[in-house]
N, CA, C and O of each residue as an XYZ file, in Angstrom:
652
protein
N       0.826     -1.194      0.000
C       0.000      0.000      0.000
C       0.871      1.260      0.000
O       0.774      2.039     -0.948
N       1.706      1.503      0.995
C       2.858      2.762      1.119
C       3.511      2.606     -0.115
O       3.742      3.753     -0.500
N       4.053      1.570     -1.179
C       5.070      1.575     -1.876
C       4.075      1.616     -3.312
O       4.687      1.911     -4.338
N       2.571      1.336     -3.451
C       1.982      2.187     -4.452
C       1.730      3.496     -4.647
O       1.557      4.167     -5.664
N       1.743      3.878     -2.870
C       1.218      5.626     -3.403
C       2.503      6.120     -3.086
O       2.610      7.347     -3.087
N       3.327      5.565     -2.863
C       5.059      6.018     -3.225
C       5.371      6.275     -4.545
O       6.095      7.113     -5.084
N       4.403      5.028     -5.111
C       4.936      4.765     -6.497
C       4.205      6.058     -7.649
O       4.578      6.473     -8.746
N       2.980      6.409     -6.734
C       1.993      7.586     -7.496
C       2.480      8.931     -7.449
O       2.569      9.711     -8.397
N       2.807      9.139     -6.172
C       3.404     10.319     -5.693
C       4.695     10.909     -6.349
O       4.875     12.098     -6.612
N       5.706      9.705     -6.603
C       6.904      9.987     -7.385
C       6.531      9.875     -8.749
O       7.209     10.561     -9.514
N       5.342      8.971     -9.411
C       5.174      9.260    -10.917
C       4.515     11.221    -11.046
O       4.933     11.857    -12.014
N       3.748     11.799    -10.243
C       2.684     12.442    -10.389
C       4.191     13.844    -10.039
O       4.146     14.724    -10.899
N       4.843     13.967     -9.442
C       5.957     14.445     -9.552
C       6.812     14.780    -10.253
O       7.230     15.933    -10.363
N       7.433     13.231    -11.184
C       8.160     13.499    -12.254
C       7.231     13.741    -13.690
O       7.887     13.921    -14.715
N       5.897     13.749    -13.785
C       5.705     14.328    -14.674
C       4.906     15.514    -14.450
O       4.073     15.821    -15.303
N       5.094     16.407    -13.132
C       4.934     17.919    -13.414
C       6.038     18.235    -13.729
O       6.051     19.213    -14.475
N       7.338     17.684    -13.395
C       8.582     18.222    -13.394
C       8.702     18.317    -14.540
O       8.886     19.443    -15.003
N       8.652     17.369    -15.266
C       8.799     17.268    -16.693
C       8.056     17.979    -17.567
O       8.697     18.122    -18.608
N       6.742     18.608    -17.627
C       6.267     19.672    -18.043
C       7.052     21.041    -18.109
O       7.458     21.648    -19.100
N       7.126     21.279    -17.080
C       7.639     22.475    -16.109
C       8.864     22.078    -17.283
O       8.861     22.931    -18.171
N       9.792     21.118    -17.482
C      11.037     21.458    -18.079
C      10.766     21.516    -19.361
O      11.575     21.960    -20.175
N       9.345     20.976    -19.745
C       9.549     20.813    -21.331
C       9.123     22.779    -21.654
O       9.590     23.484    -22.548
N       8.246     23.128    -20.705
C       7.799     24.475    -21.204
C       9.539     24.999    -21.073
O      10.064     25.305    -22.144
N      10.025     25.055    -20.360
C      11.092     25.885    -20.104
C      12.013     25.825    -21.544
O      12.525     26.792    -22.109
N      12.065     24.418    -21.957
C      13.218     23.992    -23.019
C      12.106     24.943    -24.235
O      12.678     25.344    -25.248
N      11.092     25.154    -24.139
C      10.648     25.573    -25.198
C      10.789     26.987    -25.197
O      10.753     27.732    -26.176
N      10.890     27.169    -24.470
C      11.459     28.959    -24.216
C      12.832     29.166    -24.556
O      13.117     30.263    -25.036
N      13.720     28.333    -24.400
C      15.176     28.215    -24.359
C      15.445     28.280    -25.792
O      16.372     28.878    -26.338
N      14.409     27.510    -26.395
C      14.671     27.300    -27.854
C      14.491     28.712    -28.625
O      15.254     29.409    -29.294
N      12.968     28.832    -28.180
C      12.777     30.244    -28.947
C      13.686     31.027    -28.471
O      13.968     31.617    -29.514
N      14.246     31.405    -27.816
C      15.592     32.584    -27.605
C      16.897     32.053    -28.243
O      17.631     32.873    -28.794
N      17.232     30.799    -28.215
C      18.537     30.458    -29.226
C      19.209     30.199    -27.910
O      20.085     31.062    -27.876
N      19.298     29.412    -26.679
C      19.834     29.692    -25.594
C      20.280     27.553    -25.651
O      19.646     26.557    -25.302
N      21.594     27.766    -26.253
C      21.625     25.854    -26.614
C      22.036     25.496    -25.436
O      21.363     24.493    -25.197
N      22.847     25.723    -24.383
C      23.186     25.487    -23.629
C      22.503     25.066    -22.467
O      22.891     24.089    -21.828
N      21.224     25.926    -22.054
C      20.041     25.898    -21.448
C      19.801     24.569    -21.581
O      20.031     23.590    -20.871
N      19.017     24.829    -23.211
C      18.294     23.214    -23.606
C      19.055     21.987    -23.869
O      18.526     20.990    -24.361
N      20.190     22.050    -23.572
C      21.182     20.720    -23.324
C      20.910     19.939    -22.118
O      20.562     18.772    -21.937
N      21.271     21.305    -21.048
C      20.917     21.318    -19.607
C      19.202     20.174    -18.921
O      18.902     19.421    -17.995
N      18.611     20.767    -20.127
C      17.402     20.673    -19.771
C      17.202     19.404    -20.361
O      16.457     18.706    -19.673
N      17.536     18.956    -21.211
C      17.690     17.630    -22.340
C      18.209     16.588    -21.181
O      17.643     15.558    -20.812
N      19.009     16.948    -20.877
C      19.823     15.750    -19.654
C      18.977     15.567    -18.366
O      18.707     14.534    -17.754
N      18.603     16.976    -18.103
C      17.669     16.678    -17.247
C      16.277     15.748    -16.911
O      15.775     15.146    -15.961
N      15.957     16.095    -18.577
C      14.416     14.812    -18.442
C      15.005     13.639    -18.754
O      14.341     12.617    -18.585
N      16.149     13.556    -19.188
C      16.398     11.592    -19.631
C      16.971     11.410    -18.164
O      16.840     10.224    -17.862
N      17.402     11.943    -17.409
C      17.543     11.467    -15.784
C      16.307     11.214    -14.898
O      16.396     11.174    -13.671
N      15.300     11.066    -15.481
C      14.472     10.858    -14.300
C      13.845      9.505    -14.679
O      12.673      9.145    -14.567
N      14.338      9.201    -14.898
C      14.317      7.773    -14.594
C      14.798      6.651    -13.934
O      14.322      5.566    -13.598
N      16.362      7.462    -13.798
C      17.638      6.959    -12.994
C      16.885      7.207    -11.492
O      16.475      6.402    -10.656
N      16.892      8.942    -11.541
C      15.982      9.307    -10.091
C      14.518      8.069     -9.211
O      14.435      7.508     -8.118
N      13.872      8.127    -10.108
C      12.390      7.242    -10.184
C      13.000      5.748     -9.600
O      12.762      5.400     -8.443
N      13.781      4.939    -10.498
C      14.688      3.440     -9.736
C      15.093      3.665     -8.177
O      14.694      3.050     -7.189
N      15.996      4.722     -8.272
C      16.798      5.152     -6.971
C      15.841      5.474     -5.917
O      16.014      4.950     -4.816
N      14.816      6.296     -6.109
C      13.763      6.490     -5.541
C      13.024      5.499     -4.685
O      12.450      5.716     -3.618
N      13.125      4.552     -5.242
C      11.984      3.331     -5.453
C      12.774      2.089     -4.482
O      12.336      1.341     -3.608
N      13.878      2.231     -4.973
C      14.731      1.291     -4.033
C      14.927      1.628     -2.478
O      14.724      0.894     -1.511
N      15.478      3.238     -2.530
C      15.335      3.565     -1.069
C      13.923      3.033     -0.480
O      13.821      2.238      0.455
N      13.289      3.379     -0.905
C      11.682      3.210      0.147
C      11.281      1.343      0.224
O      10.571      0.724      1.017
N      12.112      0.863     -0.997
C      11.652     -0.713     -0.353
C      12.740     -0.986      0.775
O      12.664     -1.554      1.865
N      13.936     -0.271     -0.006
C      14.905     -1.188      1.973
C      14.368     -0.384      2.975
O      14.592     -0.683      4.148
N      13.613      0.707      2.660
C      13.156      0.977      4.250
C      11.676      0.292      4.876
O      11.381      0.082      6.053
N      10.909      0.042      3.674
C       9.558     -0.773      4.318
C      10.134     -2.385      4.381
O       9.262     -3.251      4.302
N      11.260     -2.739      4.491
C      11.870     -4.656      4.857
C      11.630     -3.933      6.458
O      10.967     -4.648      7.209
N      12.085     -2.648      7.023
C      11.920     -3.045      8.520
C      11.190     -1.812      8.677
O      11.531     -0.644      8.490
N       9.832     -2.465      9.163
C       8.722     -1.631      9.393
C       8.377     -1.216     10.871
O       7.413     -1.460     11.597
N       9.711     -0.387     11.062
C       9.653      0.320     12.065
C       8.911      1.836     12.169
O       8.800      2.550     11.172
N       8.532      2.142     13.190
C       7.258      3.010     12.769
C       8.046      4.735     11.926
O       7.629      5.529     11.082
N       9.479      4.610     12.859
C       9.895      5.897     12.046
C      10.420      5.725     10.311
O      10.532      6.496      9.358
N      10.606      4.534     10.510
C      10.812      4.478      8.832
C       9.355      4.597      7.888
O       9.386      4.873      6.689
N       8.213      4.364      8.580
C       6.890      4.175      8.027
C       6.660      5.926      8.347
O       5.784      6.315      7.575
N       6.960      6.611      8.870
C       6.785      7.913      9.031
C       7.348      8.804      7.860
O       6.781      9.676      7.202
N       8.889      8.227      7.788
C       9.797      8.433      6.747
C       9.461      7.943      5.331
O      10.468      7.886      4.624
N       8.738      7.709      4.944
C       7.876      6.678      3.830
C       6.852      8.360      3.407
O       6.931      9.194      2.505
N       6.147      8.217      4.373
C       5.031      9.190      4.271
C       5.146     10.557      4.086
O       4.439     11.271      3.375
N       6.566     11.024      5.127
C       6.694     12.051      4.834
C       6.853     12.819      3.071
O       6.407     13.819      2.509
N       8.028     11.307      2.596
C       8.426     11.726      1.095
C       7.428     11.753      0.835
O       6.913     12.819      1.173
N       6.462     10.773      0.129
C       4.900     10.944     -0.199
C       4.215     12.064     -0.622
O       3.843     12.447     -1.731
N       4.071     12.789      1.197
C       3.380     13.998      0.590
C       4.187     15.199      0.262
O       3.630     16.188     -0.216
N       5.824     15.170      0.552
C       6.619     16.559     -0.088
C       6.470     16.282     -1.635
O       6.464     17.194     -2.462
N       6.371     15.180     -1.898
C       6.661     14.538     -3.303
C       5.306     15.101     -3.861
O       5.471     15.983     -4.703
N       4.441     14.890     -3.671
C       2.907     15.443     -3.838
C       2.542     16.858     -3.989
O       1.792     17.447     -4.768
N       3.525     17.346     -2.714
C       3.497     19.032     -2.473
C       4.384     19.598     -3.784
O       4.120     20.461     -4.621
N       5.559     18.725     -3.590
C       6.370     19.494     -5.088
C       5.494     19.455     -6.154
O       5.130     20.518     -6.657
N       5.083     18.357     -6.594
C       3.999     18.492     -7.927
C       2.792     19.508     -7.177
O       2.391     20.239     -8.083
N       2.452     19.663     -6.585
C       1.252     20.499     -6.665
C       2.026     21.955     -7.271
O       1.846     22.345     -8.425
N       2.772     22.556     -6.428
C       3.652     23.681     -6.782
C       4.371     23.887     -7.736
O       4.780     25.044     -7.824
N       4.710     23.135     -8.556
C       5.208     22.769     -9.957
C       4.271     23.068    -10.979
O       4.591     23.675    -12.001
N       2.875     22.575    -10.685
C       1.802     22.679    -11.741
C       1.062     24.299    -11.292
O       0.566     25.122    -12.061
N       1.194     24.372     -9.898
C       0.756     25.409     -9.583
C       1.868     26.907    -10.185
O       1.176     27.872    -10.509
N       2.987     27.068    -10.295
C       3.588     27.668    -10.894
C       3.719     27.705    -12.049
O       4.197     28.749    -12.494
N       3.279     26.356    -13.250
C       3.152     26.786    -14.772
C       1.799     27.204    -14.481
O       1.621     28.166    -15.228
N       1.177     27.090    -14.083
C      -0.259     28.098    -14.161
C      -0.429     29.210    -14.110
O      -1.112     29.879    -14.886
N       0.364     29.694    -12.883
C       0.535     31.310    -12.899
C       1.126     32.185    -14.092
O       0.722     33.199    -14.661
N       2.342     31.308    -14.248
C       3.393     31.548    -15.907
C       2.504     31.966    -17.200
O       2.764     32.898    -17.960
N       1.376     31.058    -17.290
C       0.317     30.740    -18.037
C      -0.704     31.853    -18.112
O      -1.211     32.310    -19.136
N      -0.867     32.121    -17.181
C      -2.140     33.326    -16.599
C      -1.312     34.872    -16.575
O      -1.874     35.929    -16.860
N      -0.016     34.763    -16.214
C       0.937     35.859    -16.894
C       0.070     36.504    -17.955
O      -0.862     37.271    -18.195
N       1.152     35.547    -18.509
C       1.164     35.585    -20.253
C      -0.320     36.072    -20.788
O      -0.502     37.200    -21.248
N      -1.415     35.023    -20.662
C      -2.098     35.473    -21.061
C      -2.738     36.992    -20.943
O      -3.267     37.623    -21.858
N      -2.497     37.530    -19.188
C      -2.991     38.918    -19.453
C      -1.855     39.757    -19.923
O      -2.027     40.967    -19.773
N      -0.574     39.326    -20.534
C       0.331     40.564    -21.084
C      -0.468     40.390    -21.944
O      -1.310     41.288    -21.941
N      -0.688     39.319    -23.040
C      -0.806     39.139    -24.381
C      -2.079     40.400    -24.044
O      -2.007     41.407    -24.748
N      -3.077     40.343    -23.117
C      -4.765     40.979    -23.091
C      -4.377     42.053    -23.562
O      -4.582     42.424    -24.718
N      -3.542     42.897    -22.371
C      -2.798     44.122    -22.670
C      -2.546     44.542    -23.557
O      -3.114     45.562    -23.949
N      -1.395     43.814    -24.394
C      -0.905     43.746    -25.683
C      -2.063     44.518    -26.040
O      -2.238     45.725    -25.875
N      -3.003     43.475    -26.663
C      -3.676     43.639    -27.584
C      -5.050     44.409    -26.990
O      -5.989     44.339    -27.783
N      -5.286     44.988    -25.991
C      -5.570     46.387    -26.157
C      -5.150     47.568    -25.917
O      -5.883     48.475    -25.521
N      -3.751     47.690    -26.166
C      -2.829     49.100    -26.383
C      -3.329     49.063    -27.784
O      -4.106     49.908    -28.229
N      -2.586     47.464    -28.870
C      -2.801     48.206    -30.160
C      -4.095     48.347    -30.112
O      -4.293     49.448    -30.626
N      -5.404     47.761    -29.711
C      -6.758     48.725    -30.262
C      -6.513     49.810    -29.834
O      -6.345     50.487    -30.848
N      -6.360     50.531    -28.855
C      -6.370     51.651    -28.125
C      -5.533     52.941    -28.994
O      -5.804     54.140    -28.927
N      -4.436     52.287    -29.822
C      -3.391     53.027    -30.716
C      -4.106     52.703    -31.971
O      -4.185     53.770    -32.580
N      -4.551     51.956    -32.520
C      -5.686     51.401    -33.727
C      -6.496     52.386    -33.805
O      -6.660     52.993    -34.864
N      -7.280     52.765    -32.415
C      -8.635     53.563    -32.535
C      -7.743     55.301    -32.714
O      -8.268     56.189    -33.384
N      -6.622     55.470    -32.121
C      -6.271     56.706    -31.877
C      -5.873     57.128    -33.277
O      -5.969     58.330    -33.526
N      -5.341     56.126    -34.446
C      -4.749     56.323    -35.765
C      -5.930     56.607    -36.498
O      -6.064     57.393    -37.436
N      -6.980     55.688    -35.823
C      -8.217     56.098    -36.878
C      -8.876     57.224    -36.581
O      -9.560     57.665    -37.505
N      -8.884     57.854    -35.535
C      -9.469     59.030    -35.180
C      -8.046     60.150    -36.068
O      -8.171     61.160    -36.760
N      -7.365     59.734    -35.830
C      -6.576     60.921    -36.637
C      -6.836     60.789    -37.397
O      -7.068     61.913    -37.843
N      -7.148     59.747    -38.468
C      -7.379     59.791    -39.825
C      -8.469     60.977    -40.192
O      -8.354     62.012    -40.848
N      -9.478     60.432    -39.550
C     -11.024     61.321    -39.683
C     -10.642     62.382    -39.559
O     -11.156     63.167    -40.356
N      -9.402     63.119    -38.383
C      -9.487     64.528    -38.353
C      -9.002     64.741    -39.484
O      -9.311     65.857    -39.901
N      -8.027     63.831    -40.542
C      -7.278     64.966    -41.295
C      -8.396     64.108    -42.940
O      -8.275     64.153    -44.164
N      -8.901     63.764    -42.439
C      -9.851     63.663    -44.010
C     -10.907     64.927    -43.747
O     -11.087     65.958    -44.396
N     -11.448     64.490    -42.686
C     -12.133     66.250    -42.125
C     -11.621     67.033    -42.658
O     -12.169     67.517    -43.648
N     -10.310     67.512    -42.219
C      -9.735     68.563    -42.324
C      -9.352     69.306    -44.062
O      -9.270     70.458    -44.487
N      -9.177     67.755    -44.752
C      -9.218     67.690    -46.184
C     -10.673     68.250    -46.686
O     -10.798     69.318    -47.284
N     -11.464     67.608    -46.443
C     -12.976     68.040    -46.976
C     -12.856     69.645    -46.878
O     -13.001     70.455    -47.794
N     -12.536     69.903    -45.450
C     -13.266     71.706    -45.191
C     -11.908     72.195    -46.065
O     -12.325     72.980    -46.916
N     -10.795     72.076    -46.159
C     -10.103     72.633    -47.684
C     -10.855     72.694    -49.046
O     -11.367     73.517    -49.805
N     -10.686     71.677    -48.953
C     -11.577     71.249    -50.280
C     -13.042     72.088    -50.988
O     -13.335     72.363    -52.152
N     -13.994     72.397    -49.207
C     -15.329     72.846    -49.427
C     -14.566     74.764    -49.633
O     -15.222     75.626    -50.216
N     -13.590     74.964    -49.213
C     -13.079     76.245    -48.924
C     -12.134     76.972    -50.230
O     -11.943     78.134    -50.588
N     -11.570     75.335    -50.817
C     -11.111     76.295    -52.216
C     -12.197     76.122    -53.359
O     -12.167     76.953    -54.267
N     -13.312     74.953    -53.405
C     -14.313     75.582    -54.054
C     -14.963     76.358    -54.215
O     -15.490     76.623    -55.295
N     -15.198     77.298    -52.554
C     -15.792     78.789    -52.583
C     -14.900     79.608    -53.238
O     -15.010     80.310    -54.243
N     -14.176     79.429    -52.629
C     -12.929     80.502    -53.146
C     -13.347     80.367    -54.959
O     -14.066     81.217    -55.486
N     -12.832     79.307    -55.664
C     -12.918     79.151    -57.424
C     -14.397     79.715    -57.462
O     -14.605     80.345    -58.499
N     -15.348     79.662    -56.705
C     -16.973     80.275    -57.278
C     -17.108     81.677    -57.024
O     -17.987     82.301    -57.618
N     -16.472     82.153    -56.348
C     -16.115     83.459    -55.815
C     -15.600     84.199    -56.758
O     -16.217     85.133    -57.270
N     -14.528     83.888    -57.051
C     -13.818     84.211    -58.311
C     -14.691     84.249    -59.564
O     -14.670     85.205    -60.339
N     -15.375     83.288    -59.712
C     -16.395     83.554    -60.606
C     -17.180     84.399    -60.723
O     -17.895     84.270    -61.717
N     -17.360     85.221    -60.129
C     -17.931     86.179    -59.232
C     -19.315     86.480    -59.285
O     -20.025     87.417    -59.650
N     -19.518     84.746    -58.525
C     -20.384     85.219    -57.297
C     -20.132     85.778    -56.050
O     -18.987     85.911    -55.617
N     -21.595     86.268    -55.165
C     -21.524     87.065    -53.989
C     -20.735     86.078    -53.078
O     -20.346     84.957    -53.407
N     -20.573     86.668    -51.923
C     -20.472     85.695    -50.580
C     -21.617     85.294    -50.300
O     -21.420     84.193    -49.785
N     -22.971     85.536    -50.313
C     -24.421     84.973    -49.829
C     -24.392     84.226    -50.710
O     -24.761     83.119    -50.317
N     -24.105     84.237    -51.882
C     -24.561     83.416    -52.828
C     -23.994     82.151    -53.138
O     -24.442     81.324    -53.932
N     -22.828     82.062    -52.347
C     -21.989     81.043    -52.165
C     -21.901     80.249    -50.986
O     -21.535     79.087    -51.162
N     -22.188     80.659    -49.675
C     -22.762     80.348    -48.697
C     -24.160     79.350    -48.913
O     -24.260     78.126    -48.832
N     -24.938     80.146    -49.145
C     -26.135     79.279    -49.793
C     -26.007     78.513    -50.208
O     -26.517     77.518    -49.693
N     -25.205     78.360    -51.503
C     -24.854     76.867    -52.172
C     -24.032     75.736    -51.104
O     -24.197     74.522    -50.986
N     -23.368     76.398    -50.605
C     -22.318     75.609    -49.606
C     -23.865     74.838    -48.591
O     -24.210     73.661    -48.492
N     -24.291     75.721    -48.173
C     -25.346     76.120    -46.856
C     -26.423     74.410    -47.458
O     -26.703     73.385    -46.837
N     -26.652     74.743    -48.526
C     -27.746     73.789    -49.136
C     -26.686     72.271    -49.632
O     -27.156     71.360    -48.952
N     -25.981     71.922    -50.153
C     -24.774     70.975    -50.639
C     -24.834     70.213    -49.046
O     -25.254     69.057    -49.071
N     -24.527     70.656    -47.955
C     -24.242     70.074    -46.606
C     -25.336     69.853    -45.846
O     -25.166     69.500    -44.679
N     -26.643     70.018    -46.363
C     -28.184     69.698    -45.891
C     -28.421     68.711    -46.766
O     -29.148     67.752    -46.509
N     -27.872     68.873    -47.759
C     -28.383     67.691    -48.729
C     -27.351     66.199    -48.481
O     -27.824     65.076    -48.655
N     -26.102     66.401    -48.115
C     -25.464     65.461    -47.545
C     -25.755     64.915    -46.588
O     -25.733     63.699    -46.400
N     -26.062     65.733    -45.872
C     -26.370     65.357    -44.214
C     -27.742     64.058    -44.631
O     -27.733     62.857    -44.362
N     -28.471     64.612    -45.127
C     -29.829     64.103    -45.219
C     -30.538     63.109    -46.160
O     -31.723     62.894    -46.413
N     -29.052     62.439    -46.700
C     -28.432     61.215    -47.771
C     -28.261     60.144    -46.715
O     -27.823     59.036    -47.024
């Protein structure tokens, strides 16, 4: 019974660990960091060596089932348990990071998106009332009045509006 959930505790362990290293090696990679992911390469083909070694200590200690060795059994157990909880519990946070930079991220650029497009409008705006201003001007010259050009302007922008 102790040397199955020995046996759970140290599997459920080495494969948060092993997560935890594979995200890491994948970070290592994307930066170009070979040395890292060598590091990290050696690291997951050792846990297996660990897992045997593991496994052996706790049977020569349950041959004499003295109560502090059965204490000593249990204790690993649940640090072994606690490390994986905190292991998985720390790529989560990593995880939940990320995701609210990325949120961020991506509403600065709307936020800079909306601010480019509002400039736009001012300077197409700003184009139009040129535009409506050297046509008075060329009808002017023609010589019509100022009322009489107003008016046209006055009526052209009621009739837009109301399109």
């Amino acid at each position: 019974m102790l040397l199955q959930s020995f046996q759970e505790a140290i599997e459920l362990n080495i494969c948060a660990k092993r997560k935890l290293l594979k995200f890491q090696r994948k970070y290592y990679q994307k930066i170009g960091d070979k040395m890292s992911v060598v590091f990290i390469d050696k690291e997951i083909n050792g846990f297996q060596e660990i897992v045997t070694n593991e496994m052996q200590n706790v049977q020569f200690l349950l041959h004499d089932f003295s109560k502090q060795n059965i204490k000593m059994v249990l204790c690993q157990i649940s640090k072994l348990q606690n490390d994986a909880k905190n292991y998985l519990y720390e790529k989560m946070k990593q995880k939940h990071r990320r995701k609210t930079r990325n949120f961020a991220m991506t509403l600065k650029s709307a936020k800079n998106d909306e601010k480019k497009n509002q400039g736009i409008n001012y300077h197409q705006n700003y184009r139009y009332k040129i535009k409506d201003a050297i046509q008075n001007i060329a009808e002017l010259q023609k010589g019509q009045t100022i009322e009489e050009v107003t008016e046209i302007s006055y009526s052209t922008n009621n009739s837009i509006i109301e399109d």
